[in-house]
C-alpha positions as CSV (number, residue, x, y, z in Angstrom):
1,X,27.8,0.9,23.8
2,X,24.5,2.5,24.4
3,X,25.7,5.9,22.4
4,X,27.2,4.2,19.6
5,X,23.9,1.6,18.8
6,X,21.9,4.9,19.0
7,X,23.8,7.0,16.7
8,X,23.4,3.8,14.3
9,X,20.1,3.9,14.3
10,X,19.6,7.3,14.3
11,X,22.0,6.9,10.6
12,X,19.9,4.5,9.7
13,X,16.6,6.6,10.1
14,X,18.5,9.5,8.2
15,X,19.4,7.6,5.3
16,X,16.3,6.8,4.7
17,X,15.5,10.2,3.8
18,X,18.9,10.8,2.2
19,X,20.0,8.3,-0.3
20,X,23.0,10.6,-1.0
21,X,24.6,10.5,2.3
22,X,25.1,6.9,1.7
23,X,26.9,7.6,-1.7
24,X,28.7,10.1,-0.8
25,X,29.8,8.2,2.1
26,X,30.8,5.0,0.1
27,X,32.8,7.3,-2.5
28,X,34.7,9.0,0.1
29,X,35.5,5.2,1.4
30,X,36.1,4.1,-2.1
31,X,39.0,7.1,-2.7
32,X,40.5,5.7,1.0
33,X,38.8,8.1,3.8
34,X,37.7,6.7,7.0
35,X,34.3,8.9,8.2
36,X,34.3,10.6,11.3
37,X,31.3,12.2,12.0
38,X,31.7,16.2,13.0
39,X,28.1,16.7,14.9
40,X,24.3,15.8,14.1
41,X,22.0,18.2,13.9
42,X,18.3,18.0,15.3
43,X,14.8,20.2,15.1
44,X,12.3,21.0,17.6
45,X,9.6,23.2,18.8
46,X,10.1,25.5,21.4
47,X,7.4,24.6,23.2
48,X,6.8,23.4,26.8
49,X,6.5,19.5,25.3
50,X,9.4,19.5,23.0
51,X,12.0,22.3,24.0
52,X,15.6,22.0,23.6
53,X,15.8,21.0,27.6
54,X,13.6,18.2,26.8
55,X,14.9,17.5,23.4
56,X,18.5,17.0,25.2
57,X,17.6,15.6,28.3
58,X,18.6,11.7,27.0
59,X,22.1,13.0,25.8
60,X,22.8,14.5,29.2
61,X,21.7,11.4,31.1
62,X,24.2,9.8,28.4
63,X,27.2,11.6,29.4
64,X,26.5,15.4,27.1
65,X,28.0,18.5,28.2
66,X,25.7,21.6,27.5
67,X,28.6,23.9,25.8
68,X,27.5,27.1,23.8
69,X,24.2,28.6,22.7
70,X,22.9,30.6,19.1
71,X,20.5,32.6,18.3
72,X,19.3,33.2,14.5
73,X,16.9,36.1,15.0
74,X,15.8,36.6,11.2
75,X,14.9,32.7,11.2
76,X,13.8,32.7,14.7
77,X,15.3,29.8,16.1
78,X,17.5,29.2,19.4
79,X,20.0,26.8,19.3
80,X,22.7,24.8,22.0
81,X,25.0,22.3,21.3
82,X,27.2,19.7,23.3
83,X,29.8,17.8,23.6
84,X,30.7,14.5,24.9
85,X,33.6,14.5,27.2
86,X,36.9,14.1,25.2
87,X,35.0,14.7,21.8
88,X,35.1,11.4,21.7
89,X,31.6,11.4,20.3
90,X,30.0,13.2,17.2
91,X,28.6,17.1,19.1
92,X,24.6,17.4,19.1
93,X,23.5,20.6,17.7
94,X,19.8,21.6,18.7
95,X,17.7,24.0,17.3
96,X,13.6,25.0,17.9
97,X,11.3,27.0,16.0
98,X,10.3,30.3,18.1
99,X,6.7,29.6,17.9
100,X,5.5,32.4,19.4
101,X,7.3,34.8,16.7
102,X,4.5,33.6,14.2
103,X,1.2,34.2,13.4
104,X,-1.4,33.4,15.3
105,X,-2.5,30.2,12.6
106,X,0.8,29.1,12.5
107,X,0.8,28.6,16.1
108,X,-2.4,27.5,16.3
109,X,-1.6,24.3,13.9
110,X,2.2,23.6,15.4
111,X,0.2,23.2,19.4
112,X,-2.3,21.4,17.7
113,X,-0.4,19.1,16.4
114,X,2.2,18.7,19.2
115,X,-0.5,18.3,21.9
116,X,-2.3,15.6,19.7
117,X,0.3,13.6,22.2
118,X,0.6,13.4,25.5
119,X,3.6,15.4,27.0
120,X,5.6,12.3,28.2
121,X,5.5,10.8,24.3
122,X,8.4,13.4,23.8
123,X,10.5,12.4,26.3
124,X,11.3,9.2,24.7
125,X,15.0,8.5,24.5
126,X,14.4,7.3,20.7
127,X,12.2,10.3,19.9
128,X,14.6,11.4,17.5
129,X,14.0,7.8,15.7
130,X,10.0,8.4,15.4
131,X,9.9,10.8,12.8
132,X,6.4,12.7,12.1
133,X,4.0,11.1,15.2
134,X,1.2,13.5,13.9
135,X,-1.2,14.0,11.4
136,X,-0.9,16.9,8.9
137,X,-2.7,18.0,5.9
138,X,-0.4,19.3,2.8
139,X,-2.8,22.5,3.1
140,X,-1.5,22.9,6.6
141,X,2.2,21.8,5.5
142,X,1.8,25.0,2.8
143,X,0.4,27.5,5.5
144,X,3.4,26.9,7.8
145,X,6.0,26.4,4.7
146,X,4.7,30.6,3.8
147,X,6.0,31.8,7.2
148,X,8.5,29.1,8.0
149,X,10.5,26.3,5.7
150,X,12.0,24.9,9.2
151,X,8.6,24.9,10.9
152,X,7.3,23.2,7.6
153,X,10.2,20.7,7.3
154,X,9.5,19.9,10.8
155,X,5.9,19.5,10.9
156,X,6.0,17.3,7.5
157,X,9.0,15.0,8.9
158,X,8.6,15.5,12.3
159,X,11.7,13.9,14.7
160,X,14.6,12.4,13.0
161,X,18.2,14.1,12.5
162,X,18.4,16.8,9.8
163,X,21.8,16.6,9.0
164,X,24.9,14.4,10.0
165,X,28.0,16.0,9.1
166,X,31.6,14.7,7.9
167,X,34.8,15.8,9.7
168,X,37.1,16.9,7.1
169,X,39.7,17.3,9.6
170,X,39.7,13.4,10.0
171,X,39.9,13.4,5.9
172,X,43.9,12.0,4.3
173,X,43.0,13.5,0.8
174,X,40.3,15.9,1.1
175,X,41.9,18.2,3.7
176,X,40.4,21.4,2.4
177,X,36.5,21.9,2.0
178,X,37.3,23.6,-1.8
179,X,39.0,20.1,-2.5
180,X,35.7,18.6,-1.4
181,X,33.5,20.5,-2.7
182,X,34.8,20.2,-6.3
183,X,35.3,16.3,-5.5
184,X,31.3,16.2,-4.8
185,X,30.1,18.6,-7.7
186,X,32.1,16.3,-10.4
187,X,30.3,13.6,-8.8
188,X,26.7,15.5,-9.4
189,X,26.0,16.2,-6.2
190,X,24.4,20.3,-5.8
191,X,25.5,22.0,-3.0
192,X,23.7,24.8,-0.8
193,X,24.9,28.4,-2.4
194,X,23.6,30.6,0.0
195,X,26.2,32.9,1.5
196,X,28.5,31.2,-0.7
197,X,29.7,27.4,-0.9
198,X,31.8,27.6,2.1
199,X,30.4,29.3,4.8
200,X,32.9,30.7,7.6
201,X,36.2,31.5,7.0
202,X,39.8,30.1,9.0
203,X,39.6,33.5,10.6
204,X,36.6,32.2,12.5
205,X,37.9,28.8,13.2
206,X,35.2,26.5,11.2
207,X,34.3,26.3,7.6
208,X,31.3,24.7,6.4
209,X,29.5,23.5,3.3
210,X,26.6,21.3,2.6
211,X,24.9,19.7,0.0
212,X,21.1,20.4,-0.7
213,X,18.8,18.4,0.6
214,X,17.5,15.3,-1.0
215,X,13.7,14.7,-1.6
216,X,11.0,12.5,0.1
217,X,7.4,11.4,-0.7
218,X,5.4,12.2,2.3
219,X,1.9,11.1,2.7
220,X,0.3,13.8,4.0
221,X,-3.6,13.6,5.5
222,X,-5.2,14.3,2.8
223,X,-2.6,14.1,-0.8
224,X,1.5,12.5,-0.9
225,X,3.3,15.0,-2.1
226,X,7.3,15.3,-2.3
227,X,9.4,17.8,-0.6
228,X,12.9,18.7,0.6
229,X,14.2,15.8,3.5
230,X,17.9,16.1,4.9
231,X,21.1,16.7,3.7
232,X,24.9,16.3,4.2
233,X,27.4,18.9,5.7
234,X,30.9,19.2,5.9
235,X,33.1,20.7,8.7
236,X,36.6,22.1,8.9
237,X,37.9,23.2,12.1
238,X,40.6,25.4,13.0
239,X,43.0,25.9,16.3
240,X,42.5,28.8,18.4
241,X,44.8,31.2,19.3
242,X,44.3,29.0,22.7
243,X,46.2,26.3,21.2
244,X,43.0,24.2,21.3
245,X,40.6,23.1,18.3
246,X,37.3,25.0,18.2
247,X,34.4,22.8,19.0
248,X,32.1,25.6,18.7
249,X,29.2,26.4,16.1
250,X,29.3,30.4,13.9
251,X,25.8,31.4,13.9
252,X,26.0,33.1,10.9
253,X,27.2,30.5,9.2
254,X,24.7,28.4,10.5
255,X,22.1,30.6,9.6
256,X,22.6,30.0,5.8
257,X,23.4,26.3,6.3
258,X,19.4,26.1,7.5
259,X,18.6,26.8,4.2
260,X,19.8,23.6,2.7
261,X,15.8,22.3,3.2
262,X,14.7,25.6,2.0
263,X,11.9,25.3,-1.0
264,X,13.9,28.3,-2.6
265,X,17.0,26.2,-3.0
């Protein structure tokens, strides 16, 4: 199927940048878990080339539902998410950088460097396999990273997914994100502590936790120079008072989960 040779591709493209998915993966498989994949996370701009409208467009021509919508005003970001029909496949979360909340330079260098292609280039149904199509200079990568470590992560990496996430509902022996957690920090693996280890609560229907990222070499224009790449997160859902499991995304928890890439972490 066209949606499951994508998603592999986009995993491969991920790894890439994230040698400890893989291991974390193949422990979980080694202790007798079967991965089911929650929802995978992506990054734009919000910009006329690369919105979140354009950004999603290929998943709603693949059978997406546009479901509910985020806003992280101390990060300034906008977010959506969707689902396929049935949650049959892994949800798409979708964020973009409110350009226009910055300086004046930091906007400057983000529309120069998305304009240095042409507006159909992002429309691509593998854009999120092409990671950074620009050129950017680590001076430029530091300018952005002082107002922005998503709008620096994004420039320096450019289009790939930032996260993929394991269902620990789907989990036999990890069935609570504490066990997890303590699994993965025996194994060596640091996770995000911001707002806590596990962000969200059963109260809100969905707990999450992450690791922090991983680190990449990136050749930038003018030195190579390594920084934070992707990470993995974790998702326990909860059933509504509805009867039904929440599919849904807690901004607030979200919000801290951002700061997995963050240079502070």
């Amino acid at each position: 199927m066209e949606l499951e040779n994508y998603f592999e591709k986009m995993w491969k493209s991920y790894i890439e940048l994230i040698p400890q998915a893989s291991k974390i993966k193949n422990l979980l498989e080694a202790e007798g878990e079967s991965i089911t994949n929650d929802h995978i996370a992506l990054r734009t701009f919000n910009l006329d080339e690369t919105s979140i409208d354009v950004i999603s467009q290929p998943f709603l021509d693949l059978g997406y539902i546009e479901k509910g919508e985020y806003h992280f005003k101390e990060k300034k970001l906008y977010a959506k998410h969707y689902e396929y029909p049935g949650n049959t496949r892994p949800k798409i979360f979708i964020s973009e950088l409110l350009v226009k909340e910055f300086s004046l330079d930091f906007q400057n260098t983000i529309r120069k460097i998305v304009k240095s292609k042409p507006a159909e280039f992002y429309r691509d149904k593998e854009l999120m396999l092409v990671g950074r199509p620009w050129e950017l200079s680590h001076k430029e990568y530091l300018a952005l990273q002082a107002e922005s470590d998503y709008g620096a992560w994004l420039a320096a990496l450019g289009f790939r997914p930032n996260h993929f996430t394991i269902s620990v509902n789907h989990l036999k022996k990890y069935t609570e994100l504490t066990d997890l957690n303590n699994f993965l920090k025996l194994k060596g693996f640091e996770l995000n502590s911001s707002g806590g280890e596990i962000k969200g609560s059963q109260a809100v229907c969905l707990e999450q936790s992450s690791t922090l990222a991983d680190s990449v070499k990136v050749k930038f224009s003018d030195i190579s120079v390594t920084i934070p790449s992707c990470y993995f997160e974790f998702a326990k859902r909860y059933v509504q008072s509805s009867g039904e499991l929440y599919t849904g995304f807690v901004a607030q928890s979200a919000d801290k989960i951002f700061e997995s890439t963050d240079k502070g972490q």
